[in-house]
C-alpha positions as CSV (number, residue, x, y, z in Angstrom):
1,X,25.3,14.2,-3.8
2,X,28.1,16.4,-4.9
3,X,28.6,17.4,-1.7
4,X,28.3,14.2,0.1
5,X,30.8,12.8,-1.8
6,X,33.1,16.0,-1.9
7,X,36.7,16.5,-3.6
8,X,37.7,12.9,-5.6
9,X,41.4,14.3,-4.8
10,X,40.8,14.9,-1.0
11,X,43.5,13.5,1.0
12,X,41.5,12.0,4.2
13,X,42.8,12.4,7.7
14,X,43.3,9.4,9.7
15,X,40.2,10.8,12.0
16,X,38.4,10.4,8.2
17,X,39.8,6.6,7.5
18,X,38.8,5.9,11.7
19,X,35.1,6.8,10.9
20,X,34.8,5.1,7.9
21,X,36.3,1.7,9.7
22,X,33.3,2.4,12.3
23,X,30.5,3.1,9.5
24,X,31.2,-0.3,7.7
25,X,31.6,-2.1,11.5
26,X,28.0,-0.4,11.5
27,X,27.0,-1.6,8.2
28,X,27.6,-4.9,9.5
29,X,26.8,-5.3,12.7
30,X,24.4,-7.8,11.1
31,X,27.3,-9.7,11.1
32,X,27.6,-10.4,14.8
33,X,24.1,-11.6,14.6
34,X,24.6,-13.9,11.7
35,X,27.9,-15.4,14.1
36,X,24.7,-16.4,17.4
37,X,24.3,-19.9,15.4
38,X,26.0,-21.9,18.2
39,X,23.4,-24.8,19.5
40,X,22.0,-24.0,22.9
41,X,20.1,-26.7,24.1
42,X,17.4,-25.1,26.1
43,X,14.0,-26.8,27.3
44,X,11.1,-25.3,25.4
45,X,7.8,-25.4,24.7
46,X,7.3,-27.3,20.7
47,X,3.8,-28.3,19.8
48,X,3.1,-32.1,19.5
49,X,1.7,-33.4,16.5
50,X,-1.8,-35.8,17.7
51,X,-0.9,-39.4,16.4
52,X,-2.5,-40.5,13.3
53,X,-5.9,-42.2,14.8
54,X,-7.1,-38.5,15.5
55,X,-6.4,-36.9,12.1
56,X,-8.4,-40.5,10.5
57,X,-11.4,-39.6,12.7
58,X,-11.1,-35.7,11.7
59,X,-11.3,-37.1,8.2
60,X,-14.0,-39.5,8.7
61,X,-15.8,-36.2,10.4
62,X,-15.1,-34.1,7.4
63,X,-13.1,-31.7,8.9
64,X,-12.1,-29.6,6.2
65,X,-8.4,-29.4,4.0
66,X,-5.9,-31.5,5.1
67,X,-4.2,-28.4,6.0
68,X,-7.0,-26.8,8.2
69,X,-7.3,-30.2,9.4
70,X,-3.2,-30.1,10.6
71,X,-3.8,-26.5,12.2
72,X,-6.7,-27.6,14.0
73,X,-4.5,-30.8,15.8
74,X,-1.5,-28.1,16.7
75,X,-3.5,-27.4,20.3
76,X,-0.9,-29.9,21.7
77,X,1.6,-29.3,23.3
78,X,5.5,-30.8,24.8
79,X,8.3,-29.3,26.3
80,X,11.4,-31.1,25.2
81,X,15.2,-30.0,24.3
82,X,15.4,-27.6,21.0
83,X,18.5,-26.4,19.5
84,X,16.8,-23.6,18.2
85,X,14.6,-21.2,19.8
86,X,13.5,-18.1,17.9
87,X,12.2,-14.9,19.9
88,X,8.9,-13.8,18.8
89,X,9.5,-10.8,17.5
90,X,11.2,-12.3,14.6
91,X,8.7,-15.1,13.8
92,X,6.0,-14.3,11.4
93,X,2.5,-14.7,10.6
94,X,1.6,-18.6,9.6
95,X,-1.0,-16.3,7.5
96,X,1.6,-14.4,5.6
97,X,1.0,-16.3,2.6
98,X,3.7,-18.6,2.0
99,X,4.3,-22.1,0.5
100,X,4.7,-24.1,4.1
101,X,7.6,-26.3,4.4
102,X,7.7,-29.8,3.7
103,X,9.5,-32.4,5.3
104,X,11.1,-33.4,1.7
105,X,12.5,-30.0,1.2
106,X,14.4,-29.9,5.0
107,X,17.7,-29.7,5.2
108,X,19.6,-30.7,7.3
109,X,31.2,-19.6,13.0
110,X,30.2,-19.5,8.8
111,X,32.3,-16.6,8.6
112,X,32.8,-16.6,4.6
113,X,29.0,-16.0,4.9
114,X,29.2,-13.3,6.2
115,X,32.1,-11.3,5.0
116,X,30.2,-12.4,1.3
117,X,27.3,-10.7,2.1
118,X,29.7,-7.8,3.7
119,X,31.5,-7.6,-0.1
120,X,28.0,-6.9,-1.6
121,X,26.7,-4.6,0.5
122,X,30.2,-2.5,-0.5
123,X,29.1,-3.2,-4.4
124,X,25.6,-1.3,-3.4
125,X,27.0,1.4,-1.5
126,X,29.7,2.0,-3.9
127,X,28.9,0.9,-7.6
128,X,25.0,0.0,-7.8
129,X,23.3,3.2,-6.0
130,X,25.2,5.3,-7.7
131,X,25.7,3.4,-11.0
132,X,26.4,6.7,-13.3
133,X,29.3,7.4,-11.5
134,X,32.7,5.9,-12.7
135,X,34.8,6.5,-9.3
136,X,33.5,7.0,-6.0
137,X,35.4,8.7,-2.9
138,X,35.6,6.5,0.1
139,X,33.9,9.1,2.3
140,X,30.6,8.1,0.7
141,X,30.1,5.2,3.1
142,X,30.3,8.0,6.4
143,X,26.5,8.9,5.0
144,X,24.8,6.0,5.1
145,X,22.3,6.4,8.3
146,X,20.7,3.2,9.7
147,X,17.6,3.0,7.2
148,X,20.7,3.2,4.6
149,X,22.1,0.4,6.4
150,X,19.3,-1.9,5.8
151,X,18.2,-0.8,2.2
152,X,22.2,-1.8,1.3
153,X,21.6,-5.5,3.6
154,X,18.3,-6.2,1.8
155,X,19.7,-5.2,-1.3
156,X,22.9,-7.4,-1.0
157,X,20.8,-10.3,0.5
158,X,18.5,-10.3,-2.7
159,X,21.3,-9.6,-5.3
160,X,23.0,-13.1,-4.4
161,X,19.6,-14.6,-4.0
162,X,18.3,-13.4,-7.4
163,X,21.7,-14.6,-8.9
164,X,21.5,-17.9,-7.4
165,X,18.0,-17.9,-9.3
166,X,19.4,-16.9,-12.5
167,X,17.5,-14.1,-12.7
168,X,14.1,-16.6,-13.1
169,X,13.2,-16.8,-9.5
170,X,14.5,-17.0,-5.9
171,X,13.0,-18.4,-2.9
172,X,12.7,-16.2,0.9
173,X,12.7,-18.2,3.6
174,X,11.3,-17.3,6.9
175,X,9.9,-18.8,10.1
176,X,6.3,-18.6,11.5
177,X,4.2,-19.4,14.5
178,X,2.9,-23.0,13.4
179,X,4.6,-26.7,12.5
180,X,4.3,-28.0,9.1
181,X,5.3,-31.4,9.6
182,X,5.7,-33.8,12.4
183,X,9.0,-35.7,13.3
184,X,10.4,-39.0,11.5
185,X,12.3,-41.3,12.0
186,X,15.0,-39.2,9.7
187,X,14.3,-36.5,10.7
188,X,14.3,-34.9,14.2
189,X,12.3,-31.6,15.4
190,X,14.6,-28.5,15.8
191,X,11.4,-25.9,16.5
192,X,13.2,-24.2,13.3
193,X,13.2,-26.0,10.0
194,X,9.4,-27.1,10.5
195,X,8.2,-23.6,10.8
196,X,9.7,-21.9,7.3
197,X,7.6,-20.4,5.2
198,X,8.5,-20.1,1.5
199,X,7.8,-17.4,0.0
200,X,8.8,-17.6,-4.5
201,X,9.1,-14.4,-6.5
202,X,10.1,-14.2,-10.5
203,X,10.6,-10.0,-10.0
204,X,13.5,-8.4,-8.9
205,X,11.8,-5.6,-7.3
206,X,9.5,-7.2,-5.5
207,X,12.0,-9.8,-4.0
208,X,14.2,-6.9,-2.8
209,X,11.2,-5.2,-1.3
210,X,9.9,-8.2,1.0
211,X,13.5,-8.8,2.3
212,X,13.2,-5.0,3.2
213,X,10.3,-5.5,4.5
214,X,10.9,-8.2,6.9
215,X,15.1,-6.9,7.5
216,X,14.8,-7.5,10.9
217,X,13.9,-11.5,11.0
218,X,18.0,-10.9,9.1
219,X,19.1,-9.1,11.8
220,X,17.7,-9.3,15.1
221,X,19.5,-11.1,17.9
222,X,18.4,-14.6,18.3
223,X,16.9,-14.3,14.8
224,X,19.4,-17.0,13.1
225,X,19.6,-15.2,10.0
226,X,22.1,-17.4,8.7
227,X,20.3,-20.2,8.7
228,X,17.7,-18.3,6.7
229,X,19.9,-17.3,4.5
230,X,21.5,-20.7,3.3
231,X,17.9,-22.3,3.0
232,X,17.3,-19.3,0.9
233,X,19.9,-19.7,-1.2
234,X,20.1,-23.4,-1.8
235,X,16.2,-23.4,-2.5
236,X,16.8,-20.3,-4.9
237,X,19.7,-22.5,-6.9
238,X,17.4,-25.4,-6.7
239,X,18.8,-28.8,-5.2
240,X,18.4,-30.2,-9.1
241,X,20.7,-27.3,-10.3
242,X,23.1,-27.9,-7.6
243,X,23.4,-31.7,-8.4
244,X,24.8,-30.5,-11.7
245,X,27.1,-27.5,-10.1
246,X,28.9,-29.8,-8.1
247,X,31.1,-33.0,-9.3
248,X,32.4,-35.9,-7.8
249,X,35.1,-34.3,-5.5
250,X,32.2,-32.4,-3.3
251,X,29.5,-33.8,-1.9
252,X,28.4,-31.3,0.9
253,X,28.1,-27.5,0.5
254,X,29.0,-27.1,4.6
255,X,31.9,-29.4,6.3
256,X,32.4,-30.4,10.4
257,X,35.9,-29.0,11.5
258,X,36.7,-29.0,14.9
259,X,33.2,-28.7,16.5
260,X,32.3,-25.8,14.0
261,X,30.6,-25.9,10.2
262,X,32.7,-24.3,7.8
263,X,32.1,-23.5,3.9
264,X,33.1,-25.8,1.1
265,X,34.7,-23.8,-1.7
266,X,31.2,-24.3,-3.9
267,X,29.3,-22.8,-1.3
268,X,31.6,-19.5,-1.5
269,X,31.6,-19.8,-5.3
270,X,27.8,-20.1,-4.9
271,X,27.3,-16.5,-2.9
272,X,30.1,-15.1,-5.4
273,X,28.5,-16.6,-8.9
274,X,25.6,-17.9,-8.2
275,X,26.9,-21.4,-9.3
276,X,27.9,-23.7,-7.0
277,X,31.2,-24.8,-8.5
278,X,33.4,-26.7,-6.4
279,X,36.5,-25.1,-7.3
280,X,38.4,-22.0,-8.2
281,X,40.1,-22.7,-11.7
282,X,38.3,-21.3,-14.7
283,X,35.9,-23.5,-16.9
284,X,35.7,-27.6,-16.6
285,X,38.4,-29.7,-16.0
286,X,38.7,-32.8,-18.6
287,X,42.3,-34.2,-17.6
288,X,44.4,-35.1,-14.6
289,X,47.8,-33.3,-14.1
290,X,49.4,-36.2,-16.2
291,X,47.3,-35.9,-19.0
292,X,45.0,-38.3,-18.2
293,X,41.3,-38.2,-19.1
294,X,39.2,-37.7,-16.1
295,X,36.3,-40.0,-16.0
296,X,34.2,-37.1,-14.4
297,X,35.5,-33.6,-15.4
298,X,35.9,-31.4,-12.2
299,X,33.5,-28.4,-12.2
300,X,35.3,-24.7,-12.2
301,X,34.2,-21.1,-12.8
302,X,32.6,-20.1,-15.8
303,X,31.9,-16.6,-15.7
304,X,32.9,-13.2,-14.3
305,X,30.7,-11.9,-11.3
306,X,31.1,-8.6,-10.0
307,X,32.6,-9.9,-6.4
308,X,36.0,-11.3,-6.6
309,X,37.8,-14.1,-4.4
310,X,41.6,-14.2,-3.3
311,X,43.3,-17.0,-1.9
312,X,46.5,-17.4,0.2
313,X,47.5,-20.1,2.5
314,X,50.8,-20.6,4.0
315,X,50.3,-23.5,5.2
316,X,49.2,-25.1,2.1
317,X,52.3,-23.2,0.3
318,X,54.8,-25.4,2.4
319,X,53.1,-28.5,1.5
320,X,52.8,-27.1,-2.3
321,X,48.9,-27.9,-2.5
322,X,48.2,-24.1,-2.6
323,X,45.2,-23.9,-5.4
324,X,45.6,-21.2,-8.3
325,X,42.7,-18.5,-8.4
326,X,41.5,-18.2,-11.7
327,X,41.5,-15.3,-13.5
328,X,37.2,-15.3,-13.7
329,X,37.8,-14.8,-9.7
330,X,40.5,-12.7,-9.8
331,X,39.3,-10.1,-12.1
332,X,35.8,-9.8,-11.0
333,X,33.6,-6.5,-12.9
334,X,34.3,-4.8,-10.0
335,X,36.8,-4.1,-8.0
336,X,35.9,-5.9,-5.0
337,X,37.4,-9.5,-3.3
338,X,36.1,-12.0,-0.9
339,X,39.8,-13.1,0.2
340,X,40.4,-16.6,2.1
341,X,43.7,-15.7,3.9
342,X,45.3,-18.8,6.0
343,X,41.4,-19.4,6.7
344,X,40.5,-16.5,8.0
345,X,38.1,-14.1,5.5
346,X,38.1,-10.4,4.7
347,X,37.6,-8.4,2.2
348,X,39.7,-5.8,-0.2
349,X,38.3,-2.8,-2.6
350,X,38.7,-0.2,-4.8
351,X,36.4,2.9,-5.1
352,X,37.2,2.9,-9.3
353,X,34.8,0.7,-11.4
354,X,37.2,1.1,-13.5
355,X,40.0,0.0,-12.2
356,X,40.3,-3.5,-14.1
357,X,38.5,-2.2,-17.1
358,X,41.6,0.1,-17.9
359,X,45.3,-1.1,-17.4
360,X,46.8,1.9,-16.9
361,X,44.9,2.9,-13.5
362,X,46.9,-0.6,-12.3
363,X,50.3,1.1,-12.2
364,X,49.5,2.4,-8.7
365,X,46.4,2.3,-6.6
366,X,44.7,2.0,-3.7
367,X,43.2,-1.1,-2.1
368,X,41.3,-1.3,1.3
369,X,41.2,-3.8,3.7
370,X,38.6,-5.2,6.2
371,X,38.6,-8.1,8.7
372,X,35.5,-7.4,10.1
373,X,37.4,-8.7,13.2
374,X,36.8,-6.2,16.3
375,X,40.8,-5.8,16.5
376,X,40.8,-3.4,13.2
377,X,40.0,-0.1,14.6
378,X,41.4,1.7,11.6
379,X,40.8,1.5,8.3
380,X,43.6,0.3,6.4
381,X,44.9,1.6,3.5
382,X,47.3,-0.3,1.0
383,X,48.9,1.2,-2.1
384,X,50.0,-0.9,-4.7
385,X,52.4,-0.5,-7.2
386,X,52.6,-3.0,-9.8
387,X,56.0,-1.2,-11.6
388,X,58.7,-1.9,-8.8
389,X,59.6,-5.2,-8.3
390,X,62.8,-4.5,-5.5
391,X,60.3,-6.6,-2.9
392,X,61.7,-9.7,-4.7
393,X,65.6,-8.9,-3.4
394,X,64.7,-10.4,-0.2
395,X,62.8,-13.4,-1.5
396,X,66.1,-15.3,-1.3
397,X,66.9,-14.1,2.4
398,X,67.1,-17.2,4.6
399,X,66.7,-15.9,7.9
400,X,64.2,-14.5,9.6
401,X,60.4,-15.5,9.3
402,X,59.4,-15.3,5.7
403,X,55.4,-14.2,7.0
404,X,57.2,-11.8,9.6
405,X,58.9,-10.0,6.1
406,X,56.1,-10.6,4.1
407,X,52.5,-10.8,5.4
408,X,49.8,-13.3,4.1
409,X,47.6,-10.2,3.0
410,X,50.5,-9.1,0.7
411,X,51.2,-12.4,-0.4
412,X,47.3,-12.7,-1.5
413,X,47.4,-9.4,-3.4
414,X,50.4,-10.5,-5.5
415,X,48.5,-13.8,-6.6
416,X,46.2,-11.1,-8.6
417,X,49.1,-8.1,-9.3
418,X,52.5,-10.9,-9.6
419,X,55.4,-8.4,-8.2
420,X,53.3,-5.8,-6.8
421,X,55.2,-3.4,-3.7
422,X,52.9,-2.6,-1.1
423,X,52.6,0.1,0.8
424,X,50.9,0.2,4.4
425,X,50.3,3.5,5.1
426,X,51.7,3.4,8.4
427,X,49.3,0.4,9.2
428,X,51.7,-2.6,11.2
429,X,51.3,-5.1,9.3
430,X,49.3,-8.1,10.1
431,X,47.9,-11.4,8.9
């Protein structure tokens, strides 16, 4: 281990810093998989529920269960538009042993998704595999080989899961060869949602392992893993605990814009805290800016988690309706953020687990920086340094573009370190 992780002090070349960028692209390649969720309509062949005459006489007949009795009628078949068509070799056995779906429990470009999920597969490979260690050197993350890769996916698939649960139980959901349920009048056939299998575990362990086991229904093409993963993690919360998460001023966990499904804010906060809060301030909010008492109080952050979120957005700034980050958010345990810059998610992190624990290891510090877009082909390195404040001379400047002098990524890092200089490294700035 020593010598995997080599000289704390090592200055890396920027061959080194290049190889790392390409190691975490690897780590998630998962990513590009998660991003296939557009609808193609494509004919296919669904299986066609018998109408209800036929399952009467097969109960008259004494046909068995009511279950045996539905596997026995799925001989039928229709070919009809789908928006979803899985390939095989990520659909599972109807025999697997899961709770099948019911039509109650259905529900009906999510980038933020993904780059969560990115954030906590950087707390496994950094903090969690190697908890004893207090500072790990970058170069750690060039070691990981592709079984690596996939322990540090399941693991960072079942550590938001498991939170989402609170540590009582969390819900795996995955599809499989037959229909549960037929179509409704509310509710239409998408040769997806009918097919889930849940699968419930109340260990830890074993949660982790059967995610493991089945990593590639996560991560093979066509395998709409992030569908999987929200009906995971919604059934893991519980719809009844998410009722009380949210208030009045959020009413959907995913939003239309412009053709696409985006995350609401208590969605992110859900991967993040495993509370789906629909804002970003700490605790609840009882009054109004005036002073007025609300007649529902607005539902914030409550705890630390060990992932982080930043927010910047320029746009908002000019219309002075940017929101303020609370502190829970900003100083996570770890040092690792989720940031939401001018819409657009990435994420920033220290190798130091102690770097918000001790104040003085603030003064001046590395942060690194990841778009998970394909244009980063380097690693970017930023140092901070939260004593020199002599960026703040040209804050009065008015010409020139103020994002052209001073990029939204800066901008976000001074929402958590107020003042801070920032160094690029040699990196152009961008964002």
């Amino acid at each position: 281990m020593d010598k995997e992780l080599g000289d704390r002090n090592h200055h890396f070349s920027e061959h080194d810093l290049d190889a790392i960028t390409n190691k975490i692209s690897d780590l998630g390649k998962w990513r590009e998989i998660f991003s296939q969720q557009g609808l193609q309509f494509k004919d296919t062949v669904v299986k066609k529920y018998p109408d209800s005459r036929k399952v009467e006489d097969e109960s008259k007949d004494g046909a068995g269960t009511p279950q045996s009795r539905s596997i026995t009628s799925r001989s039928h078949f229709t070919t009809f538009s789908v928006p979803y068509c899985v390939p095989k070799a990520f659909v599972v056995s109807s025999n697997l042993g899961g709770l099948p779906i019911t039509l109650e429990t259905a529900v009906g470009g999510i980038r933020s998704i993904q780059m969560a999920v990115q954030a906590h597969i950087l707390k496994y490979l950094l903090f969690t595999r190697n908890s004893e260690l207090e500072s790990q050197n970058i170069k750690c993350l060039l070691g990981v080989n592709h079984k690596g890769q996939e322990s540090a996916l399941a693991t960072a698939l079942s550590d938001i899961l498991w939170t989402a649960g609170e540590g009582a139980g969390s819900f795996v959901c995955l599809v499989t060869t037959d229909c549960y349920f037929a179509p409704t009048i509310d509710y239409k056939m998408d040769s997806y949602t009918e097919r889930l299998q849940l699968f419930q575990f109340t260990d830890r362990e074993k949660l982790q392992n059967f995610i493991a086991e089945h990593i590639c229904c996560f991560t093979g093409e066509g395998s709409h893993a992030v569908i999987l993963f929200i009906y995971s993690l919604l059934l893991s919360r519980t719809l009844e605990r998410l009722y009380t998460d949210m208030d009045n001023t959020t009413s959907h966990l995913l939003q239309l814009s412009l053709g696409n499904f985006i995350c609401t804010q208590a969605l992110i906060n859900l991967m993040l805290t495993g509370r789906a809060s629909p804002n970003v301030f700490n605790g609840d909010l009882q009054y109004d800016n005036q002073g007025v008492l609300l007649k529902e109080p607005k539902h914030g952050v409550l705890a630390r988690s060990d992932v982080g979120y930043l927010y910047w957005n320029r746009h908002e700034l000019e219309h002075e309706r940017l929101p303020q980050v609370g502190s829970m958010l900003k100083t996570p345990k770890l040092p690792i953020w989720l940031c939401n810059i001018n819409d657009t998610f990435s994420v920033l992190f220290n190798t130091n687990r102690l770097l918000l624990s001790d104040w003085r290891m603030e003064h001046l510090f590395d942060l690194y920086f990841y778009s998970g877009q394909p244009s980063q082909t380097k690693t970017v390195t930023l140092t901070i340094d939260t004593h020199s404040h002599h960026w703040e001379d040209g804050m009065h400047e008015e010409e020139g573009d103020p994002e052209k002098r001073f990029p939204s990524v800066e901008m976000t890092i001074r929402t958590k370190w107020e003042g801070a200089v920032i160094d690029w490294n040699g990196t152009v700035p961008f964002f």
